[in-house]
C-alpha positions, 0 to 999 in steps of 0.5 A: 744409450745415447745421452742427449736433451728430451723435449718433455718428461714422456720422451725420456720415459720412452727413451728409457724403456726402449720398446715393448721387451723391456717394459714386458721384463720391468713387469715381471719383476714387478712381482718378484726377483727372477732369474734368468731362466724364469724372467724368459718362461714369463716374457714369451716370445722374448729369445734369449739374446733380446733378454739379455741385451735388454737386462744389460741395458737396464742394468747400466740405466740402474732399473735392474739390480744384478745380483750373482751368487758364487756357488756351483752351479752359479746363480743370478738374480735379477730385481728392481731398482727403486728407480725401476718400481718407480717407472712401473707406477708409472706404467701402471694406469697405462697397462689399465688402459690397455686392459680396459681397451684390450678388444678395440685395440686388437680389433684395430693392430690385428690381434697384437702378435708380433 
């Protein structure tokens, strides 16, 4: 990520989350600390490079937490930051919205398959 100056608060909040996959895993870890394997089976359509691309970044951005585990076969655990739950609280009203709004939404995107 580039450092450079926003113009208002949304600008950085979108800066930071860059685009649809890594807001989708910031929810799933909302739940529950993931590995790896189980953060993909719960972001369809993510492959496997996009996810981890996307951890990475969210980990040098201190989002998520990487937690490894040295044992046979190793383990590694991703959660959130306190700084990742708070961008979900933050995301919170608008996932509400598009629930509320879900049907308008595809009427007008085409079904939202992208």
């Amino acid at each position: 990520m580039n450092k450079r100056k926003y113009g208002c608060g949304l600008d950085a909040a979108v800066d930071l989350m860059g685009g649809k996959w890594k807001a989708l895993i910031l929810w799933a870890l909302h739940f529950d600390t993931l590995r790896f394997g189980e953060l993909r089976r719960t972001v369809p359509g993510i492959s496997e490079r996009m996810l981890t691309l996307s951890l990475r970044e969210m980990e040098s951005t201190g989002l998520v937490h990487r937690e490894m585990y040295y044992e046979v076969p190793p383990k590694v655990e991703y959660s959130l930051t306190e700084f990742g739950h708070s961008l979900v609280e933050a995301m919170t009203p608008l996932g509400e919205w598009g629930e509320s709004n879900l049907d308008r939404i595809e009427a007008v995107t085409g079904g939202g398959n992208t």
